[in-house]
Backbone as a printed PyTorch tensor [residue, N CA C, xyz], in Angstrom:
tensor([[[-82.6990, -69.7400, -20.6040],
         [-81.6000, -69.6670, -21.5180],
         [-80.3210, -69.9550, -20.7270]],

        [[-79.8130, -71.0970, -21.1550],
         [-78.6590, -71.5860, -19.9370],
         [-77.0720, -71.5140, -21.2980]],

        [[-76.2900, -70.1730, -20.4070],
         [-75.5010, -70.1740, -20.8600],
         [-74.2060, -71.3750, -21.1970]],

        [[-74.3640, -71.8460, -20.2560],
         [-73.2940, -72.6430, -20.0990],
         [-73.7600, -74.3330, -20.0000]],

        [[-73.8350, -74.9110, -20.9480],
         [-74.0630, -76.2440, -21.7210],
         [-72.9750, -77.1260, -21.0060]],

        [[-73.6050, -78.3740, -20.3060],
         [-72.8570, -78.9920, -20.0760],
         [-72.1400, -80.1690, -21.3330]],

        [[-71.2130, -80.6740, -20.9690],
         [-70.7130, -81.5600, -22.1010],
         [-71.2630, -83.1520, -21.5290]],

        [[-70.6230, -84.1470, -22.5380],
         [-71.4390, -85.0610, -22.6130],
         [-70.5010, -86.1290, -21.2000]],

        [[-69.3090, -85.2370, -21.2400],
         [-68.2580, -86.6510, -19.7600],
         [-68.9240, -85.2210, -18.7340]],

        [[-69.4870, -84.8910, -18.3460],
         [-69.6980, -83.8330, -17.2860],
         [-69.0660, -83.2410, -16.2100]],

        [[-67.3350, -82.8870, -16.8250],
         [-66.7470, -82.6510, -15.8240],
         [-66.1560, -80.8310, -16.5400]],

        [[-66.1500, -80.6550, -18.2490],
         [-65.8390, -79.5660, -18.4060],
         [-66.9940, -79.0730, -19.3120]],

        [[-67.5780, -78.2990, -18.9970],
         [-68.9380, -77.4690, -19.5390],
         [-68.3070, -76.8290, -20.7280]],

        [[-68.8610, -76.5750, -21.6720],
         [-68.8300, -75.7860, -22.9020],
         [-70.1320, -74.7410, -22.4020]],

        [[-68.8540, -73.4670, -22.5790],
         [-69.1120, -72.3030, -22.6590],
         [-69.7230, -71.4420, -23.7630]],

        [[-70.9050, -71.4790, -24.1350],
         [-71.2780, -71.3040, -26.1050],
         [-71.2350, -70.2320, -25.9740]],

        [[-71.9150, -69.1420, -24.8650],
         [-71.9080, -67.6320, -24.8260],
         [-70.7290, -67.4460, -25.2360]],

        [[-69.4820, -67.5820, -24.3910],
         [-68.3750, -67.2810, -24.5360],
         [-67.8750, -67.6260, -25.7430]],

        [[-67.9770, -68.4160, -26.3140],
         [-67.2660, -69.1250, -27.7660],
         [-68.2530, -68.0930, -28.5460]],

        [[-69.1900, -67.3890, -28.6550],
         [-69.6890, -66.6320, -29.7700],
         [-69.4300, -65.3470, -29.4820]],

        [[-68.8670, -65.2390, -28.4100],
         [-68.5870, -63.6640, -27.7090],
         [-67.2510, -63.7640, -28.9430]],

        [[-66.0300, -64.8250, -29.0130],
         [-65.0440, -64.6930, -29.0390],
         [-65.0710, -64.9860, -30.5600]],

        [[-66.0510, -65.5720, -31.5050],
         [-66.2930, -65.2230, -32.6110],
         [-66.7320, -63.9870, -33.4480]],

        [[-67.5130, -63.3470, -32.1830],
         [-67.9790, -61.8990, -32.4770],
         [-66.5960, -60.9550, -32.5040]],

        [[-65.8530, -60.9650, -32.0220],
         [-64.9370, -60.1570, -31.9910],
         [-64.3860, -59.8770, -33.8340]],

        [[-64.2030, -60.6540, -33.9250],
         [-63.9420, -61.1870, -35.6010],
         [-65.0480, -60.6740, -36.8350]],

        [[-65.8850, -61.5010, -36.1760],
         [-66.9910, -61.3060, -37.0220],
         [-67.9220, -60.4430, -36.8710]],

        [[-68.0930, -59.4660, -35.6570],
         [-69.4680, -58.8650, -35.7660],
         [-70.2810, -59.5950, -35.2240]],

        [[-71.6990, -59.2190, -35.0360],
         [-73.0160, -59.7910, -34.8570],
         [-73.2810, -60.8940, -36.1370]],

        [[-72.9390, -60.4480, -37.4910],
         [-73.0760, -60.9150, -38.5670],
         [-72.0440, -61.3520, -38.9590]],

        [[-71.5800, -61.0880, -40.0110],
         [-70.6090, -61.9040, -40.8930],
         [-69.9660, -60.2850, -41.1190]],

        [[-69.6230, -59.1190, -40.5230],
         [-68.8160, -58.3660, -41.1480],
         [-67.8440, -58.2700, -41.7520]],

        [[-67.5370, -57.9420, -42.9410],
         [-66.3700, -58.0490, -43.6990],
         [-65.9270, -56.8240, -43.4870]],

        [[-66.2890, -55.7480, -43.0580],
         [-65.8610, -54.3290, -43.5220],
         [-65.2910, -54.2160, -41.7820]],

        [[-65.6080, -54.7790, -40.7960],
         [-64.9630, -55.2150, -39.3120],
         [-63.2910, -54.9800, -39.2310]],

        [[-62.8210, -54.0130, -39.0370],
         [-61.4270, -53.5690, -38.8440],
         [-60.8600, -54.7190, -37.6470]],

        [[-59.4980, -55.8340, -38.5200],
         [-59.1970, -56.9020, -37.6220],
         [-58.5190, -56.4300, -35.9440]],

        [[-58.6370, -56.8400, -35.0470],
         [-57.7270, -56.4700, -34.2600],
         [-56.4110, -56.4140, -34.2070]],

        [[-55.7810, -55.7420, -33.5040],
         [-53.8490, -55.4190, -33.0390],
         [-53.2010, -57.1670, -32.8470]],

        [[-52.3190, -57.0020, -33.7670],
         [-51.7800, -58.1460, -33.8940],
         [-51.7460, -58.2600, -32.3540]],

        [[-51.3750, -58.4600, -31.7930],
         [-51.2540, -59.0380, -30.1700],
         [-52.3220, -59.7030, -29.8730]],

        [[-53.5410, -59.0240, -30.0930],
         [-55.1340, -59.2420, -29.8520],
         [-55.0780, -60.1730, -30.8590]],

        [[-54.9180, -60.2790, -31.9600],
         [-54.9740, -61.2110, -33.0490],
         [-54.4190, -62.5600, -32.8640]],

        [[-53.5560, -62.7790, -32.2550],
         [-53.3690, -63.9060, -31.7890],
         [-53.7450, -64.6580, -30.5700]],

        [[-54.3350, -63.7770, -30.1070],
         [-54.9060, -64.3240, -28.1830],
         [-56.2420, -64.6330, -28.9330]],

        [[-56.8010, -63.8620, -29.8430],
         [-57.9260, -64.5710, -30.4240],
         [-58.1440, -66.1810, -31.1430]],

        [[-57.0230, -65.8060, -31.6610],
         [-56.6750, -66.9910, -32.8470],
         [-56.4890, -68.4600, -31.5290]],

        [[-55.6350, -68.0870, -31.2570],
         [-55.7220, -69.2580, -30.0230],
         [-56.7210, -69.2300, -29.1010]],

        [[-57.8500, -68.9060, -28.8040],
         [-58.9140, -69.1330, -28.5890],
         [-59.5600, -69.5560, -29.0750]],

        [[-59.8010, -69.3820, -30.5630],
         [-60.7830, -69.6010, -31.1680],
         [-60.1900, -71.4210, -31.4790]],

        [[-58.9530, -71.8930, -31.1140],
         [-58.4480, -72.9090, -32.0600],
         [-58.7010, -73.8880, -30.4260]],

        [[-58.8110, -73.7270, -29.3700],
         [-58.8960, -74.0010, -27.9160],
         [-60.3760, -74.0980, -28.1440]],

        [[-61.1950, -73.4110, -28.5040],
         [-63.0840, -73.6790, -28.1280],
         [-62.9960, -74.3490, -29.6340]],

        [[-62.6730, -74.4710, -30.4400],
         [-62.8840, -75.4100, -31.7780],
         [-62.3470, -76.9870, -31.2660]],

        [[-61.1960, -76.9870, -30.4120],
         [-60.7030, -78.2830, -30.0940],
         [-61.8750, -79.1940, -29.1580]],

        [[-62.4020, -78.0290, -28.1680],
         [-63.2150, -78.5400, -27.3960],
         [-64.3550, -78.5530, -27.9260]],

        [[-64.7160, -78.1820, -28.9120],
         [-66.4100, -78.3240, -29.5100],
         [-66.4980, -79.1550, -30.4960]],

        [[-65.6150, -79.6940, -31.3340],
         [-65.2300, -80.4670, -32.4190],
         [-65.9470, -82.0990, -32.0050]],

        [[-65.2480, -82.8680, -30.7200],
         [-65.4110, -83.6790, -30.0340],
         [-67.0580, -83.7930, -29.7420]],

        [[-67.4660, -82.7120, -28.9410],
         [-68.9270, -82.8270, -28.6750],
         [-69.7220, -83.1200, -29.8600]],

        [[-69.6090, -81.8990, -31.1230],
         [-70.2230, -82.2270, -31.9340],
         [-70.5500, -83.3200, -32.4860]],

        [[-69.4120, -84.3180, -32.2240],
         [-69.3910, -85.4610, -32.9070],
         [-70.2740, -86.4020, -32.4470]],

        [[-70.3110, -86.0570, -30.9030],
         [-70.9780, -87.0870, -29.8290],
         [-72.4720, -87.2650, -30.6870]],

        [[-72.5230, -85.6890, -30.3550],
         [-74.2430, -85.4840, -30.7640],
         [-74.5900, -85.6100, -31.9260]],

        [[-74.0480, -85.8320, -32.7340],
         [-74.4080, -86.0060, -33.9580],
         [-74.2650, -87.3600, -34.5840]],

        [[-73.6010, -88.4690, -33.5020],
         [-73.6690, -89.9130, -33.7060],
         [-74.9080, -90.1500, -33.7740]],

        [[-75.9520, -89.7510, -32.3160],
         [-76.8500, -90.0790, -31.6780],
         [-77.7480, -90.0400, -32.6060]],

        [[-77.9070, -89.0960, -33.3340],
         [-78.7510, -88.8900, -34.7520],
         [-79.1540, -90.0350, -35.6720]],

        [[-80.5490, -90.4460, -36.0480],
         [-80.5970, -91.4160, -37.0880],
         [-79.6410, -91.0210, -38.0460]],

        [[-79.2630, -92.0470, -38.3800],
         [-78.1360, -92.5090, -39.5380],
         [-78.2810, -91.3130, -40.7920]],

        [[-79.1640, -91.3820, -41.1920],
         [-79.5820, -91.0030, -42.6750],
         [-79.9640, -89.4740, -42.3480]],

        [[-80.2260, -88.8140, -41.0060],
         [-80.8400, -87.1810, -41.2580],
         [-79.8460, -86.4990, -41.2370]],

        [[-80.6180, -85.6380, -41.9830],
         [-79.8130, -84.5790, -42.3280],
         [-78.9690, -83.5770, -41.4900]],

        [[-79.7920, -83.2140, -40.0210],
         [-78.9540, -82.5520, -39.5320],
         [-77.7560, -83.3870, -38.6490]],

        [[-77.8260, -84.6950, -39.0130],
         [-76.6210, -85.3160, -38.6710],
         [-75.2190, -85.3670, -39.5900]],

        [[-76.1120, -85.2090, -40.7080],
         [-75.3750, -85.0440, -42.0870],
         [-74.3070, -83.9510, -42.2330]],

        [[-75.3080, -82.6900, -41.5910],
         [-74.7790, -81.7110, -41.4840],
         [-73.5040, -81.0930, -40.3790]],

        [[-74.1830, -81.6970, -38.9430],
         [-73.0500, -81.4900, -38.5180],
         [-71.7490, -82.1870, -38.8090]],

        [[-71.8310, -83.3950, -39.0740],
         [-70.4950, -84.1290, -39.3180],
         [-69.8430, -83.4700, -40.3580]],

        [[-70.3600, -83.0890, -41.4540],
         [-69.4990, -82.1280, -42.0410],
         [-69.1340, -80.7130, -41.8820]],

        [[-69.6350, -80.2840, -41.2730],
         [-69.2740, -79.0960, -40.5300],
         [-68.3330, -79.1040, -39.3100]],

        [[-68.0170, -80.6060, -38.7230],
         [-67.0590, -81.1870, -38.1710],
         [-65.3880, -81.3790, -38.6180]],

        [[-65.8370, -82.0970, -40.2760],
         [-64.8540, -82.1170, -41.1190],
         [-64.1100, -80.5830, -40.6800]],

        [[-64.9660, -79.7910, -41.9020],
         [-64.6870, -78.5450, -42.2930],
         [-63.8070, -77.8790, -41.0880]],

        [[-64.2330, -77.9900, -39.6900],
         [-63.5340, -77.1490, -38.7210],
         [-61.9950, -77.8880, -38.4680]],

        [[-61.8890, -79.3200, -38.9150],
         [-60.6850, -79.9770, -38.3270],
         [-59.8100, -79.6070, -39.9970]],

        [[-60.4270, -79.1440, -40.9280],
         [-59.6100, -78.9850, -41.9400],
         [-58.7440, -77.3220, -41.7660]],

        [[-60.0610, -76.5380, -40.8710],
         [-59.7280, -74.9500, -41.0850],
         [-58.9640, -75.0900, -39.7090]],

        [[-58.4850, -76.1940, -38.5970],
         [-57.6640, -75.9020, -38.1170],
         [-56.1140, -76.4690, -38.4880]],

        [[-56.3350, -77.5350, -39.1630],
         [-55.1710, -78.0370, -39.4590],
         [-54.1380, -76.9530, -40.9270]],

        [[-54.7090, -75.8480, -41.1280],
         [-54.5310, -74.6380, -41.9270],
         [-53.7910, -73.8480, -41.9260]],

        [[-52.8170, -73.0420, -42.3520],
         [-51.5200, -72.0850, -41.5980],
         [-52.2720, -70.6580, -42.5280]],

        [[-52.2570, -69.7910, -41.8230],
         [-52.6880, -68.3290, -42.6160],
         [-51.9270, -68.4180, -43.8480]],

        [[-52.3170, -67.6490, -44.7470],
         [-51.7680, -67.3910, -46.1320],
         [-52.0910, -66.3040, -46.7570]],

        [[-51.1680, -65.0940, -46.9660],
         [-51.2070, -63.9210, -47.6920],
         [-52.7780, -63.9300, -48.5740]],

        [[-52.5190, -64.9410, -49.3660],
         [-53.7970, -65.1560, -50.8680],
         [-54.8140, -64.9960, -50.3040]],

        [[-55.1060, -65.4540, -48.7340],
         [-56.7450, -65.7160, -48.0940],
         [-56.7220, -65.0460, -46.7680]],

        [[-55.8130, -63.6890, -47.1810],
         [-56.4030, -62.8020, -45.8400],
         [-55.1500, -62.6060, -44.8320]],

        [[-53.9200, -63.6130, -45.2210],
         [-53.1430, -63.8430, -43.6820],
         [-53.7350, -63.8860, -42.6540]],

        [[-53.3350, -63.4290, -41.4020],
         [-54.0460, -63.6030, -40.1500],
         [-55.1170, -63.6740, -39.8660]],

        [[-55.2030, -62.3600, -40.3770],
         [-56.8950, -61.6080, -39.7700],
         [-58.0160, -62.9290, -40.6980]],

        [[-57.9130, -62.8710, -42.0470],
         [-58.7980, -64.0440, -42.7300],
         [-58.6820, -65.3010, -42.4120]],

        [[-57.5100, -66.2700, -41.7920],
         [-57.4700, -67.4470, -41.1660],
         [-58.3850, -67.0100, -39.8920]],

        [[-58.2730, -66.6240, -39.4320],
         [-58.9550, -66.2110, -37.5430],
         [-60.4220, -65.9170, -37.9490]],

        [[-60.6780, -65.1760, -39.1610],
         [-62.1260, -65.2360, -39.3460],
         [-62.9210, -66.5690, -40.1500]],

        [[-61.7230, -67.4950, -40.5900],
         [-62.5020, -68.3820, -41.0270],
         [-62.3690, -69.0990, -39.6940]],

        [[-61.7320, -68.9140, -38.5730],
         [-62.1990, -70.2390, -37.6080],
         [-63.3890, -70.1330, -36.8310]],

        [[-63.0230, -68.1450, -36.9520],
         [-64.8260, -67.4160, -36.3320],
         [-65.7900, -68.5310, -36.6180]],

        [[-65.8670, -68.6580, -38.0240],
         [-66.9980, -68.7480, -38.5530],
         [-67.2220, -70.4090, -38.4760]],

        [[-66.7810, -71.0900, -38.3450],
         [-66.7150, -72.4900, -38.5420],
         [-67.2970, -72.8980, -36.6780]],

        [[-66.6930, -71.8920, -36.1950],
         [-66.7390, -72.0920, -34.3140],
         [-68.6360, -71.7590, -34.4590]],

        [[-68.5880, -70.8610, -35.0440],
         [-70.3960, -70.4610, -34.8170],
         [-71.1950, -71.9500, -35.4660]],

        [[-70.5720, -72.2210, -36.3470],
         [-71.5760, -72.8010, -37.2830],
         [-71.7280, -74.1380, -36.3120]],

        [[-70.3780, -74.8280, -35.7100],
         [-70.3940, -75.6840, -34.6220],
         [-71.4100, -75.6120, -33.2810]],

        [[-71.4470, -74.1830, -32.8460],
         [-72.1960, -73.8140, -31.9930],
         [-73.8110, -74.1520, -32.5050]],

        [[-74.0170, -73.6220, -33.3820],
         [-75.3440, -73.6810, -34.2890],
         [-75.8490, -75.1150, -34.0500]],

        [[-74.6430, -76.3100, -34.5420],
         [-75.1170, -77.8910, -34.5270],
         [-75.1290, -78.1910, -33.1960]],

        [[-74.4270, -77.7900, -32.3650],
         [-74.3180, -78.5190, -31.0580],
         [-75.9220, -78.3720, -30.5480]],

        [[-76.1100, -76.8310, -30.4680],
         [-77.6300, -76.6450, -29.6680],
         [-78.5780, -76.9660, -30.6210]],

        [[-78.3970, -77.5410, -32.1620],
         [-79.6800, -78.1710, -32.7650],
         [-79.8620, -79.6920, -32.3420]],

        [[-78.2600, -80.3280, -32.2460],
         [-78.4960, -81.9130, -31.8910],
         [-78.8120, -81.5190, -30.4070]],

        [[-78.3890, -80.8680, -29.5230],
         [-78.7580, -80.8130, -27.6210],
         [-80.5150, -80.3030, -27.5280]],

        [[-80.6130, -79.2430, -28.2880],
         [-82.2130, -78.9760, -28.1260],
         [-81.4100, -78.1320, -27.2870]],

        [[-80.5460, -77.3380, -27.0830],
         [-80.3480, -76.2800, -26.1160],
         [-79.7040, -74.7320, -26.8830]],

        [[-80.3510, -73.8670, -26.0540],
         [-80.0200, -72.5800, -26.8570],
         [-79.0030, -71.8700, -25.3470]],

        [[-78.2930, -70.8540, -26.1000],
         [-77.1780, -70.1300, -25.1120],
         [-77.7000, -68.5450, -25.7560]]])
């Protein structure tokens, strides 16, 4: 079980342990909703983390999911799950959907789901 996944130019490794450590904070093991958000201070060292391992995983995903026959599905899938993360970063918090704490948990969640495609197109688990 190799934590630390190299990337596809092999000079900066993607860290997946770490990127789900830093989703867990947010989210739990699971998807907790009932998860008391962290101290605004913490809330933003998160948030910019989570928007720093989304910048750097966004790219990969893409790599690996070129490589994919055209037509399958889990190519299908990651590319839109690609979309989805460049939409939930280009996003500003908003009272209606949580303010902070609910923007930071939707990037949680978009960062895992990235993680999820990367090690299905690599064949590698963290």
């Amino acid at each position: 079980m190799n934590a630390i996944i190299e990337s596809s130019n092999a000079t900066a490794p993607l860290d997946i342990t770490t990127m789900r450590e830093t989703a867990a904070q947010l989210l739990g093991q699971g998807d907790a909703p009932e998860l008391l958000p962290p101290a605004p201070g913490n809330l933003e060292t998160l948030t910019a983390l989570l928007r720093g391992h989304l910048e750097l995983m966004i790219p990969e995903v893409e790599k690996k999911a070129a490589r994919l026959p055209k037509n399958s599905v889990p190519r299908y899938c990651a590319l839109a799950c690609v979309g989805e993360a460049r939409r939930k970063l280009s996003e500003q918090a908003t009272p209606r959907y949580g303010g902070e704490p609910g923007h930071a948990r939707r990037l949680a969640r978009v960062l895992r789901a990235l993680c999820e495609h990367y090690e299905n197109t690599t064949g590698a688990t963290a």
